[in-house]
Chimera marker file (.cmm) of the C-alpha trace (Angstrom):
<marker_set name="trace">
<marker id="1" x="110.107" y="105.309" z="111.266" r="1" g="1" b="0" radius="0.5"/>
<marker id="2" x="111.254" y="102.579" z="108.809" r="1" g="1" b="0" radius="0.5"/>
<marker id="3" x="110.346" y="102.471" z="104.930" r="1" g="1" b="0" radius="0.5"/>
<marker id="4" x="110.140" y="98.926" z="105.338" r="1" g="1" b="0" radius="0.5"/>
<marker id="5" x="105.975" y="98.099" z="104.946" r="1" g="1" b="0" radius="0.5"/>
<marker id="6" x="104.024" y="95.961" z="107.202" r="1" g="1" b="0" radius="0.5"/>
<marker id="7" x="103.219" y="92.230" z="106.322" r="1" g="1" b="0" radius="0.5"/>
<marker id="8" x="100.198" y="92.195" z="103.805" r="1" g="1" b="0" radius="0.5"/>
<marker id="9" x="99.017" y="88.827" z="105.559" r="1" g="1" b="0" radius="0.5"/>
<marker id="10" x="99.436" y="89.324" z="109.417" r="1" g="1" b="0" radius="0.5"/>
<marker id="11" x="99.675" y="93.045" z="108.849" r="1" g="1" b="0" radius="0.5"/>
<marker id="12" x="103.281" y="92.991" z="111.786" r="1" g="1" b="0" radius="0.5"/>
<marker id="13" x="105.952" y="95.666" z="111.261" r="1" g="1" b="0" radius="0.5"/>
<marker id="14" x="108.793" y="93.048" z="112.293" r="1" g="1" b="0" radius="0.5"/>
<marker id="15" x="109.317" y="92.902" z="108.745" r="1" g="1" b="0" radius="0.5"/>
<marker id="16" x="112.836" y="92.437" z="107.011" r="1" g="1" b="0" radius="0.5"/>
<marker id="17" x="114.286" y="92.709" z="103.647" r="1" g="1" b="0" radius="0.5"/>
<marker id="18" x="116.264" y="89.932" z="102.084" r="1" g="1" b="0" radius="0.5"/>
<marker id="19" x="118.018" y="90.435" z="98.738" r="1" g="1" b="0" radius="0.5"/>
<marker id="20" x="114.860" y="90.986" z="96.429" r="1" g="1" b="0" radius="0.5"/>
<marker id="21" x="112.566" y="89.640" z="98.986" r="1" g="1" b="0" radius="0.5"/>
<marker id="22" x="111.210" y="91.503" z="102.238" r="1" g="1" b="0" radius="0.5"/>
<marker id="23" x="110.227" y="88.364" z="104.712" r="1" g="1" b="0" radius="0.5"/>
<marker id="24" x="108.120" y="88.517" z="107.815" r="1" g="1" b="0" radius="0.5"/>
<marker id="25" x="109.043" y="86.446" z="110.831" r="1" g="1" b="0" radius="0.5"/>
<marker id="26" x="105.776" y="86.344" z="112.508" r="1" g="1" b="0" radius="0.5"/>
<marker id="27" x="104.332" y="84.447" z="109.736" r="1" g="1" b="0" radius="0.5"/>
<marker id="28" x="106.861" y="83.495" z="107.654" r="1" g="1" b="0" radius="0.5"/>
<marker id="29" x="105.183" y="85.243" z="104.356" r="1" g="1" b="0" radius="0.5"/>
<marker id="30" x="107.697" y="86.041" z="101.971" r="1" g="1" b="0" radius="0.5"/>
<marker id="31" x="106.800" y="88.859" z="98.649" r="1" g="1" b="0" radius="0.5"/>
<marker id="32" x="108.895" y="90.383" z="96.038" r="1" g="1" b="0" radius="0.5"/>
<marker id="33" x="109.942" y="94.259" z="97.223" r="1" g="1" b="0" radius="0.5"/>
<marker id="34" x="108.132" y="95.896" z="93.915" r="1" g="1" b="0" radius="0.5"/>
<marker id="35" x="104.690" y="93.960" z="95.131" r="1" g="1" b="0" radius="0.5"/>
<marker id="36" x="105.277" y="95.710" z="98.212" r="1" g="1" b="0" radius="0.5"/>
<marker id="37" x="105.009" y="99.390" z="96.397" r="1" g="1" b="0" radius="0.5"/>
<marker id="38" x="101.788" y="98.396" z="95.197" r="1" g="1" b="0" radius="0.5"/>
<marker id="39" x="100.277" y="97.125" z="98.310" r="1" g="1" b="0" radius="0.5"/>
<marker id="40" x="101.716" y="100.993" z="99.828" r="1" g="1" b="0" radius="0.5"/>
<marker id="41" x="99.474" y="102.498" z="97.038" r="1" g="1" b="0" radius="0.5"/>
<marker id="42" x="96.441" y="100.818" z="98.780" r="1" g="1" b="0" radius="0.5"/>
<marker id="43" x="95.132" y="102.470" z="101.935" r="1" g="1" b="0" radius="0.5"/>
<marker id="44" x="94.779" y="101.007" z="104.846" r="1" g="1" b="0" radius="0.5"/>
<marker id="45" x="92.279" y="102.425" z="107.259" r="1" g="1" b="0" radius="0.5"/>
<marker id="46" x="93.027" y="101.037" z="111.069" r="1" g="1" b="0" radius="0.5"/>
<marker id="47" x="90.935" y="101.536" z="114.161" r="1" g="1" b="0" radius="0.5"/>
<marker id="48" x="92.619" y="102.710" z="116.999" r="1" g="1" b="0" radius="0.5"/>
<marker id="49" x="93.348" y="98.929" z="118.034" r="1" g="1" b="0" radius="0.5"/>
<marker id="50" x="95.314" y="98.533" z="114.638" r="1" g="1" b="0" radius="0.5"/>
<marker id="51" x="91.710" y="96.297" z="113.030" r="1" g="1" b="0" radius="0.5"/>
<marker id="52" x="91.624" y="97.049" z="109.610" r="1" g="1" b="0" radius="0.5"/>
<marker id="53" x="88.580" y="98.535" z="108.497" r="1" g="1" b="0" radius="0.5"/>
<marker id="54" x="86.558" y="97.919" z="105.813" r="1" g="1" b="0" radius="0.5"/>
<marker id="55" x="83.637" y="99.527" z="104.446" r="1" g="1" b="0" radius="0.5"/>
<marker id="56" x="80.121" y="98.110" z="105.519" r="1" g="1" b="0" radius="0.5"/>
<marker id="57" x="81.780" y="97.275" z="108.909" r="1" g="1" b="0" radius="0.5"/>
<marker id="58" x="80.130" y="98.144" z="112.462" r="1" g="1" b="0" radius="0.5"/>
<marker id="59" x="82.366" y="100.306" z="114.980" r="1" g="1" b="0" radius="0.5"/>
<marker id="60" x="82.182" y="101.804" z="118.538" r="1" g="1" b="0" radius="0.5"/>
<marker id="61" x="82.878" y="105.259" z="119.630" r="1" g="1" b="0" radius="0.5"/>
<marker id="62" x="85.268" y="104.980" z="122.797" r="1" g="1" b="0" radius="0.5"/>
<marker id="63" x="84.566" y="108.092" z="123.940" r="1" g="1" b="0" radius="0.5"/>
<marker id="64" x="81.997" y="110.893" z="124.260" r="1" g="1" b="0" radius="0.5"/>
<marker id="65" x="82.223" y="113.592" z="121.511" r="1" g="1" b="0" radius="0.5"/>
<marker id="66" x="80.456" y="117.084" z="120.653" r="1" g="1" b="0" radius="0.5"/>
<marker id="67" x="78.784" y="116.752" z="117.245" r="1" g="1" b="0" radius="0.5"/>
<marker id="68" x="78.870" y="119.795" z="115.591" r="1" g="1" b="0" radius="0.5"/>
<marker id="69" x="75.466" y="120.731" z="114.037" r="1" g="1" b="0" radius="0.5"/>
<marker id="70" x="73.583" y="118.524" z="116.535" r="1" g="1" b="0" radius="0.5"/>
<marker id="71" x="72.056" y="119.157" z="120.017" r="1" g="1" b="0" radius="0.5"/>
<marker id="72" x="73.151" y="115.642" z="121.327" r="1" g="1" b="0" radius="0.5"/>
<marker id="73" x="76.875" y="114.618" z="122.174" r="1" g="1" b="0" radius="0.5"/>
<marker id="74" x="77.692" y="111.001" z="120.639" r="1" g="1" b="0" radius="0.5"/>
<marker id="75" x="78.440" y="108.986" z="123.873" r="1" g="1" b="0" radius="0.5"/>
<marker id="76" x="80.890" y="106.601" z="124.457" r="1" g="1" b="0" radius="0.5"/>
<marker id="77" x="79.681" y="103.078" z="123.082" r="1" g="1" b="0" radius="0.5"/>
<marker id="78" x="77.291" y="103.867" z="120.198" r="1" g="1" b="0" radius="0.5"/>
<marker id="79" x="77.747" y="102.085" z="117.449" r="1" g="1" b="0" radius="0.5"/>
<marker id="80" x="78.175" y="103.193" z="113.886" r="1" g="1" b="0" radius="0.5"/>
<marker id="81" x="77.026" y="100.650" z="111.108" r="1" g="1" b="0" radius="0.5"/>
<marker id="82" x="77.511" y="100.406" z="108.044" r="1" g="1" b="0" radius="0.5"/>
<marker id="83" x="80.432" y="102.578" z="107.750" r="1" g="1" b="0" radius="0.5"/>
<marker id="84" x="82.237" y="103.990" z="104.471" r="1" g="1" b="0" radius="0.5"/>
<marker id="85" x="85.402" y="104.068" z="103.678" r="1" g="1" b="0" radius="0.5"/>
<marker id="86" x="86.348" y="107.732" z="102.317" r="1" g="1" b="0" radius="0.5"/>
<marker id="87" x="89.173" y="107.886" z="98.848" r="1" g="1" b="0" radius="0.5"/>
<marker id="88" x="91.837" y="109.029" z="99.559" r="1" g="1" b="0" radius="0.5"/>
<marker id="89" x="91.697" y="109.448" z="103.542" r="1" g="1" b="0" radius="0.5"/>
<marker id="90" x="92.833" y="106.731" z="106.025" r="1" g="1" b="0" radius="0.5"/>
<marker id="91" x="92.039" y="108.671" z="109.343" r="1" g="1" b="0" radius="0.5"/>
<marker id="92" x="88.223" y="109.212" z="108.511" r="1" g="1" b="0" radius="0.5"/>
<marker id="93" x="85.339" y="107.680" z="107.667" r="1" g="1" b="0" radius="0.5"/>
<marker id="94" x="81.542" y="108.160" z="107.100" r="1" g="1" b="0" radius="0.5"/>
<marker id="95" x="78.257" y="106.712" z="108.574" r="1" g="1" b="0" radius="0.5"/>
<marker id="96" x="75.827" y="107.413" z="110.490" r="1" g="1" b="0" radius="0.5"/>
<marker id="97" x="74.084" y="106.811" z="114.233" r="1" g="1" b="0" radius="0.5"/>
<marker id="98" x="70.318" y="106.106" z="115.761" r="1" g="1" b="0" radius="0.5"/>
<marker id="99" x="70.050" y="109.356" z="116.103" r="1" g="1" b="0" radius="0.5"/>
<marker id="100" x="72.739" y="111.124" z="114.119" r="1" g="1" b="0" radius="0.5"/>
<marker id="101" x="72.440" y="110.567" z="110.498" r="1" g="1" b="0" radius="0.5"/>
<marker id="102" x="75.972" y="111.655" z="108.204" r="1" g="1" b="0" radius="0.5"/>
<marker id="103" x="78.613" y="111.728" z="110.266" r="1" g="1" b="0" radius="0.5"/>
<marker id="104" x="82.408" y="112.236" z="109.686" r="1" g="1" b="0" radius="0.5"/>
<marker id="105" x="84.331" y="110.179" z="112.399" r="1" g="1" b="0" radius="0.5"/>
<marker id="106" x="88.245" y="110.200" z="113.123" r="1" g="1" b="0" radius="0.5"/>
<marker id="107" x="89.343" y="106.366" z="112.774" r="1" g="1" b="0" radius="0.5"/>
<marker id="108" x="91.492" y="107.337" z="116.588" r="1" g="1" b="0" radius="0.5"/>
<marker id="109" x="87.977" y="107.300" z="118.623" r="1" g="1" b="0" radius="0.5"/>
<marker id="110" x="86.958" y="104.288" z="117.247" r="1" g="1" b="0" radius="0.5"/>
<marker id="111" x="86.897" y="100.186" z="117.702" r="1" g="1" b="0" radius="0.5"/>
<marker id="112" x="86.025" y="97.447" z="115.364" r="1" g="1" b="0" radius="0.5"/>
<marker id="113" x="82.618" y="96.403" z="116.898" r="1" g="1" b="0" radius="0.5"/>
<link id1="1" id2="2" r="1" g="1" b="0" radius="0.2"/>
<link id1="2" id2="3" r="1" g="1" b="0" radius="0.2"/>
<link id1="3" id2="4" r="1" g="1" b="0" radius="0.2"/>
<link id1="4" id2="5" r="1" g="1" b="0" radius="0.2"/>
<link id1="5" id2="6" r="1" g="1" b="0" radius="0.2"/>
<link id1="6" id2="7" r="1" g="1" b="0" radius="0.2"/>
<link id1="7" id2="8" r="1" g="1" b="0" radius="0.2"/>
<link id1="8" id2="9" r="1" g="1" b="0" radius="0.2"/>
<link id1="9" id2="10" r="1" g="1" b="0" radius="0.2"/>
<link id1="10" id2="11" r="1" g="1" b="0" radius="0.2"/>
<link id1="11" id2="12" r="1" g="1" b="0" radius="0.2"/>
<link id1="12" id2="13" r="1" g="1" b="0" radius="0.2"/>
<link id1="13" id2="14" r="1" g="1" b="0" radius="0.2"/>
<link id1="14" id2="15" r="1" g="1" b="0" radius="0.2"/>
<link id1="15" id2="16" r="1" g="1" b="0" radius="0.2"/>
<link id1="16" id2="17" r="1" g="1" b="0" radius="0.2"/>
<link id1="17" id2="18" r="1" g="1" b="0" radius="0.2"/>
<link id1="18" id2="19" r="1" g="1" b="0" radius="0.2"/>
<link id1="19" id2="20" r="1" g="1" b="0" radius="0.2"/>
<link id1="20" id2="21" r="1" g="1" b="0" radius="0.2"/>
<link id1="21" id2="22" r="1" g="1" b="0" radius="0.2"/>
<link id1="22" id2="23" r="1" g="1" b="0" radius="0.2"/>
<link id1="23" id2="24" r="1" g="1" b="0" radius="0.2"/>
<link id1="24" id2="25" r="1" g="1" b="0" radius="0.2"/>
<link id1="25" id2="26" r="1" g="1" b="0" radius="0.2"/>
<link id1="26" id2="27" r="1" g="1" b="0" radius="0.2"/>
<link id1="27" id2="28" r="1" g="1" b="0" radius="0.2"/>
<link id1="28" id2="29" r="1" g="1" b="0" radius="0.2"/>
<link id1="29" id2="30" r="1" g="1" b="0" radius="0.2"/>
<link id1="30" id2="31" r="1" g="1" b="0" radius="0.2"/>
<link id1="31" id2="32" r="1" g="1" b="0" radius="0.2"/>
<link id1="32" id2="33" r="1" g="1" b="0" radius="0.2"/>
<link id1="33" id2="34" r="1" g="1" b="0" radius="0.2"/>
<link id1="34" id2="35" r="1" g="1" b="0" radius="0.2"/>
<link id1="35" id2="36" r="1" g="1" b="0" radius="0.2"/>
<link id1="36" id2="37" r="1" g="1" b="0" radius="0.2"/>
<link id1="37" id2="38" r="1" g="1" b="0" radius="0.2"/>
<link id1="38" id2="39" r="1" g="1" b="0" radius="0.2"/>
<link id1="39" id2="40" r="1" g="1" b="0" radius="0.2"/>
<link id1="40" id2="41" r="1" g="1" b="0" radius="0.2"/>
<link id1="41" id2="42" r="1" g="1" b="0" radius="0.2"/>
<link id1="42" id2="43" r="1" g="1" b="0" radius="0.2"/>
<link id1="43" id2="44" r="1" g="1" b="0" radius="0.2"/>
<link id1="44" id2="45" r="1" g="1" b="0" radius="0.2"/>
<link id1="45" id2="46" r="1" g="1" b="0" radius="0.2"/>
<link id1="46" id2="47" r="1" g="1" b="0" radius="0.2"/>
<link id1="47" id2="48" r="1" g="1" b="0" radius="0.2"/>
<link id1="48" id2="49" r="1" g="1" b="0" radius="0.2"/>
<link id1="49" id2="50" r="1" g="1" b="0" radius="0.2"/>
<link id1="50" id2="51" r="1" g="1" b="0" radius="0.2"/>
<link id1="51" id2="52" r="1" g="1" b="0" radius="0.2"/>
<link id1="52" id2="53" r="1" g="1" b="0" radius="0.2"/>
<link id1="53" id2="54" r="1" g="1" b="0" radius="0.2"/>
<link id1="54" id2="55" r="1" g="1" b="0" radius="0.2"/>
<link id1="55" id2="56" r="1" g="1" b="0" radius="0.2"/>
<link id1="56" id2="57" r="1" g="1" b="0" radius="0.2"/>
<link id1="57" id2="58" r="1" g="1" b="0" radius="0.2"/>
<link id1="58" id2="59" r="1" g="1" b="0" radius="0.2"/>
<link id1="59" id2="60" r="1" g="1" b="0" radius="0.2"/>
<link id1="60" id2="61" r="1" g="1" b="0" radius="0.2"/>
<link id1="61" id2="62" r="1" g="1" b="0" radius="0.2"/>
<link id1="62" id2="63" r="1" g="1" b="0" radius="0.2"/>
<link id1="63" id2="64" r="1" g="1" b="0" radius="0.2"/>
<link id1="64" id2="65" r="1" g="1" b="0" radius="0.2"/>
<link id1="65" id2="66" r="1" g="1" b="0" radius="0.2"/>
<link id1="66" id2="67" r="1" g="1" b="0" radius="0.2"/>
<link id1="67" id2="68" r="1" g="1" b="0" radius="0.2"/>
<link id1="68" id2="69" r="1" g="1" b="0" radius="0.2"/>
<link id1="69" id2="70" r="1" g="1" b="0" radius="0.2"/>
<link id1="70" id2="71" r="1" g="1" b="0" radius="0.2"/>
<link id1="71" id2="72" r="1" g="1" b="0" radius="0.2"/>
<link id1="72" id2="73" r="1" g="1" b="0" radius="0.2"/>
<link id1="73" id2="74" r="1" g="1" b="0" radius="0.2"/>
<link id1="74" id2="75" r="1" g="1" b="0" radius="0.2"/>
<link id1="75" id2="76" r="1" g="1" b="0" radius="0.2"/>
<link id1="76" id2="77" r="1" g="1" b="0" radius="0.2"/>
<link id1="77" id2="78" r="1" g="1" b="0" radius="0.2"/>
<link id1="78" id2="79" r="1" g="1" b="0" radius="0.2"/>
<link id1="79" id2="80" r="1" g="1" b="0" radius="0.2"/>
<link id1="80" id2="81" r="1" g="1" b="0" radius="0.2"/>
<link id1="81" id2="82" r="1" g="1" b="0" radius="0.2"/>
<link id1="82" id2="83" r="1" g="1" b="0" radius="0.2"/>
<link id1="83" id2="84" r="1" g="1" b="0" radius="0.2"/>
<link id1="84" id2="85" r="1" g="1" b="0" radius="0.2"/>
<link id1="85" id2="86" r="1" g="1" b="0" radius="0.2"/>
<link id1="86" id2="87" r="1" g="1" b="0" radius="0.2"/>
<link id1="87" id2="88" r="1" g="1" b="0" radius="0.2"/>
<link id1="88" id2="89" r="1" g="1" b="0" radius="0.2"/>
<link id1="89" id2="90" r="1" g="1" b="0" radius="0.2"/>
<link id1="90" id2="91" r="1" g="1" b="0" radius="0.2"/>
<link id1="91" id2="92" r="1" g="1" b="0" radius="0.2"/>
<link id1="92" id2="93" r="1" g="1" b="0" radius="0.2"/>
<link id1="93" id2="94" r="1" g="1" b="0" radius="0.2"/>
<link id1="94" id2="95" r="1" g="1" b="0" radius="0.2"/>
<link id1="95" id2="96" r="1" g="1" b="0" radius="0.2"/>
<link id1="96" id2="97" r="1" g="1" b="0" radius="0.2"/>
<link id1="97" id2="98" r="1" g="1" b="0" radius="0.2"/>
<link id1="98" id2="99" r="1" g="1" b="0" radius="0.2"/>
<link id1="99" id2="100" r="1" g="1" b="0" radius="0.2"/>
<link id1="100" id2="101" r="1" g="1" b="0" radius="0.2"/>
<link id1="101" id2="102" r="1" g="1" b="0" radius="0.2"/>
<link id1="102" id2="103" r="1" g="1" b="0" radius="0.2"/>
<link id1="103" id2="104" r="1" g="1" b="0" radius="0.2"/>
<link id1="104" id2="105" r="1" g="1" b="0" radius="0.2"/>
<link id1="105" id2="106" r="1" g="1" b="0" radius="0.2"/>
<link id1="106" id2="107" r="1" g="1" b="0" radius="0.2"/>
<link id1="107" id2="108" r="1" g="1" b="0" radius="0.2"/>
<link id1="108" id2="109" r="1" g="1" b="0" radius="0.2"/>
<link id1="109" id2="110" r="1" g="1" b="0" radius="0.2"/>
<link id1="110" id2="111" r="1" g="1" b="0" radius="0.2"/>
<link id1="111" id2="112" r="1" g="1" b="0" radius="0.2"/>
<link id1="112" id2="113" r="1" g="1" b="0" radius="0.2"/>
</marker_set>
């Protein structure tokens, strides 16, 4: 795996650097290399199609899973609104179901609704 970061616009990894500069072809966006430490320091948080999430989005579970705690499984295709992003942790996040309320959800089993 390369150190070099994805594009902050189109988010690609075809990026390259150049001198100060690292450049992405697929868009063309050009930033200075110590902008691009700073924009490491921000998390990300991707679905498991590579959509950046944001908090207050709406996702889909893409499979069944066992909730631990509840009676019910959480089947494939329920959606979770109004999700939370959590500090400091790009492969969870919080919300909540119809029927399940505070949930902690891997970011791998879901999709950007």
């Amino acid at each position: 795996m390369s150190d070099i970061p994805a594009c902050p616009i189109c988010h690609m990894e075809h990026t390259y650097p150049d001198g100060e500069l690292y450049i992405c072809p697929d868009c063309g966006h050009e930033w200075l290399r110590v902008a691009a430490a700073q924009v490491e320091a921000e998390q990300i948080v991707r679905d498991v199609n590579g959509n950046v999430l944001k908090s207050g989005d709406s996702v889909t579970v893409i499979k069944d899973l066992k909730v631990k705690g509840a009676s019910i499984p959480l089947k494939q295709g329920t959606m979770i609104r109004n999700i939370r992003l959590i500090d400091g942790d790009v492969e969870h996040i919080e919300g909540h179901s119809d029927k399940i309320q505070d949930l902690v959800l891997k970011v791998c089993v879901l999709k950007k609704a």
